[in-house]
Structure formats: structure tokens, C-alpha cells
N, C-alpha and C positions, 0 to 999 in steps of 0.2 A: 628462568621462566618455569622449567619442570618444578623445581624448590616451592614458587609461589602456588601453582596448577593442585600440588600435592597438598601445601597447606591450608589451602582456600577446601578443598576436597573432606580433606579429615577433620577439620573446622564446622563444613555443614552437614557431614554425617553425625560428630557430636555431637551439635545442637540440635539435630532431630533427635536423636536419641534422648536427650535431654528434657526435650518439649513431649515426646512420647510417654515418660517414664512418668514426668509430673501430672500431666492429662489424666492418664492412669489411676498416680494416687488421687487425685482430685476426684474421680469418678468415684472411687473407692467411697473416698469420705462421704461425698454425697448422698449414696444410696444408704449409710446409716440415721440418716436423718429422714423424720417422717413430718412433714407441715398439716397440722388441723385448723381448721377453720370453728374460732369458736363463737358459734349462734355466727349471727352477722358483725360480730365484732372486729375481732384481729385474729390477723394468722399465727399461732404458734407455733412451733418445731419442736419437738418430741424427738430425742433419740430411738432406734431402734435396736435391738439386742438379740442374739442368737433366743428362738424359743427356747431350748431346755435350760437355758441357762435363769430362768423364774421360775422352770415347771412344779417344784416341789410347794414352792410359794401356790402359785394356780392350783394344786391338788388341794393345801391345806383350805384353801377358800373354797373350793367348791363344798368340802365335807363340811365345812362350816354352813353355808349355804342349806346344803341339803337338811339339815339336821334343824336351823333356823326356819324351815319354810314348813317343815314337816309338824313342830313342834311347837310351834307359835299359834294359839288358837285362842280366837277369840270369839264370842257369844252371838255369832251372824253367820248364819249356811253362806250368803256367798262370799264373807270373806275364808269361811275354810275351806269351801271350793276350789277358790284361787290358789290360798299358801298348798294344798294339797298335789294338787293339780301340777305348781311350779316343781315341790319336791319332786312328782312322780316325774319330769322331764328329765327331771338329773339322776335316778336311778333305776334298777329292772323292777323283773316283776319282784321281788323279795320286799321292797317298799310298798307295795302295791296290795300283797299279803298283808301285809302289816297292816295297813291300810282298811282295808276290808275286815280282816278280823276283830280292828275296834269300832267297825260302824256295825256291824253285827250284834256284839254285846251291847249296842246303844251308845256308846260313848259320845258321840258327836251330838248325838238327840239332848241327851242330859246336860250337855255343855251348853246347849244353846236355852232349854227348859230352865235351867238353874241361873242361867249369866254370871258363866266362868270362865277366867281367863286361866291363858300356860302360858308360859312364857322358860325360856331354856338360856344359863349362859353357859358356855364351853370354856372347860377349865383347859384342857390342852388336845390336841391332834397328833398322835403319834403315827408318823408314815414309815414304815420300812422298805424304803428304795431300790436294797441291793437286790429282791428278785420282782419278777412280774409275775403275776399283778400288782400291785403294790397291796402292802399289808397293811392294815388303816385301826388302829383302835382309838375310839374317842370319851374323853370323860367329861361330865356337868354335873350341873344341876337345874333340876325345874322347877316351877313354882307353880302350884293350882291356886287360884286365888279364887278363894265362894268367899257369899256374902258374909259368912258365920267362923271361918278359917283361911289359912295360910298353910297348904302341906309343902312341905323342902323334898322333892327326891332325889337320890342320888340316879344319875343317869351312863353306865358305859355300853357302848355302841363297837360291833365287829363290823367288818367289812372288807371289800377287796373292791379297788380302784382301778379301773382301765380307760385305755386312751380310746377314746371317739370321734368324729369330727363335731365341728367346732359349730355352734346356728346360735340363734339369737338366744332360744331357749335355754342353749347350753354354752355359754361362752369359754369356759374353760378347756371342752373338750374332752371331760373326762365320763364316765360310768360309773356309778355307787353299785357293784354286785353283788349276793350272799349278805346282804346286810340284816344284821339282827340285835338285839337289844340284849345285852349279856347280864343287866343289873338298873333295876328298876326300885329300888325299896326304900321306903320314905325313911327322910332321916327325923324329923319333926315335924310338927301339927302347932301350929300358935293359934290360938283362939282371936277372935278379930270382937 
């Protein structure tokens, strides 16, 4: 009777042990899974993944971003209000400078006087990781397009990247600081 008492004993310690360990991993699994609801359709489940483990990706996009909101202009004050406006959420005052300094000169007046567009694509995003801030050089090119020409410029951009909290305005989380335009010089003019 002791023999059965003991087996029956270490049997249901076992299998609690057992039912605990899996519960456990079960829970585990679950919380990497995120469910969204898309529009009123169906629900779908999205894995979820440590943040740093995208961050460089999230950095390379925000400086894409920044530099696309900044540099995208078109021949309507309030659409370069808006692209401006978005840029300046994603970086300090050094964009802001920037900023300023070409509506001063007029630049923004003459773009909308002349109906010119800019337009930027980004050849590569180079982050350097190993210290903080992160170290950011970016290279392009732009394109002025007036009624009478096509100028190409060649575009490389400094900067240093810092982590922020995350808002709608800024999803990534990150800071455009010290940013400055290191080469700006047209590469050609095509007559239109």
C-alpha cells in the first residue's frame, strides 16, 4: 500500500510539473504573437520580435524619410508646409536652420513663382552602429525640374541619429541631429 501511496504521489507531482512547464511554454509562445484587426475585415496575427533586433532597419528608414519629406517639393505653399513641417518632426533645430536659411534666400517663393518641382532618390544610408549617436552619411540625387530644364544634383547629407520616444509623428523613435548637407553640386542641366 506504501509502494502504490508513493507511486500515485510521484505520478501527480510529475504531471503537475509537467502541465506547469508546458502552460509556461504556451504562454511564452503566445505573447510573441500580436493579432490586428484589419479595417473591419479579418483578424490577423503578426509575430512580434525583440525591438533592437529591426532598429538599424527603423534608423535606415527614418533618415530616408527625413530627407524624402524635406526634399520633395512641389509648386503649392501648402504642400511644402506639410513635407516641411513632417521633416522638422523627425529632426532638431539643424533642419530647421536649414530650413530657414532657404526661405530666406527665397527659394520656396521661386519654386512656387516658377512651378518647380524636386524630387530626391537616395542611393545608400550608411549607419555606423558601433558608437552613439549613431553616425549617419547619406548619398542621392535630386532633380529640379523647371519648365525650360532638368538639373541632376549630386546630394551627401552628415548627421548623427538618436533614440527618442516613439508618437505618431515620429514612429521610428529616432532624432536627425547636427544634420548638414556636405555636397550639393549639380552634376548636369538637360534642356527640356
Amino acid at each position: 500500500m506504501r509502494l502504490v501511496l508513493l507511486v500515485t504521489l510521484v505520478s501527480a507531482f510529475g504531471f503537475c510539473a509537467f502541465v506547469s512547464y508546458q502552460s509556461y511554454q504556451f504562454a511564452e509562445l503566445q505573447r510573441g504573437k500580436i493579432y490586428v484587426l484589419d479595417g473591419d475585415q479579418s483578424l490577423l496575427m503578426a509575430l512580434s520580435r525583440d525591438v533592437n533586433q529591426n532598429r538599424m532597419a527603423e534608423a535606415k528608414s527614418h533618415v530616408k524619410r527625413f530627407h524624402e519629406y524635406f526634399f520633395t517639393v512641389s509648386p503649392e505653399k501648402g504642400a511644402i508646409e506639410h513635407n516641411i513641417g513632417q521633416a522638422l518632426a523627425l529632426a532638431d533645430n539643424s533642419a530647421s536652420d536649414q530650413y530657414l536659411r532657404l526661405k530666406e534666400e527665397g527659394f520656396y517663393d521661386r519654386v512656387i513663382a516658377a512651378g518647380i518641382t524636386c524630387e530626391i532618390r537616395l542611393d545608400s544610408i550608411v549607419i555606423d552602429d558601433r558608437q552613439y549617436p549613431y553616425q549617419v552619411h547619406t548619398y542621392g540625387k535630386t532633380s529640379i525640374v523647371r519648365a525650360s530644364s532638368i538639373t541632376f544634383r549630386n546630394l551627401e547629407t552628415e548627421c548623427e541619429l538618436v533614440n527618442c520616444s516613439r508618437s505618431e509623428m515620429n514612429p521610428h523613435g529616432f532624432l536627425v541631429e547636427k544634420w548638414r548637407i556636405t555636397d550639393n553640386t549639380d552634376i548636369k542641366v538637360i534642356e527640356r
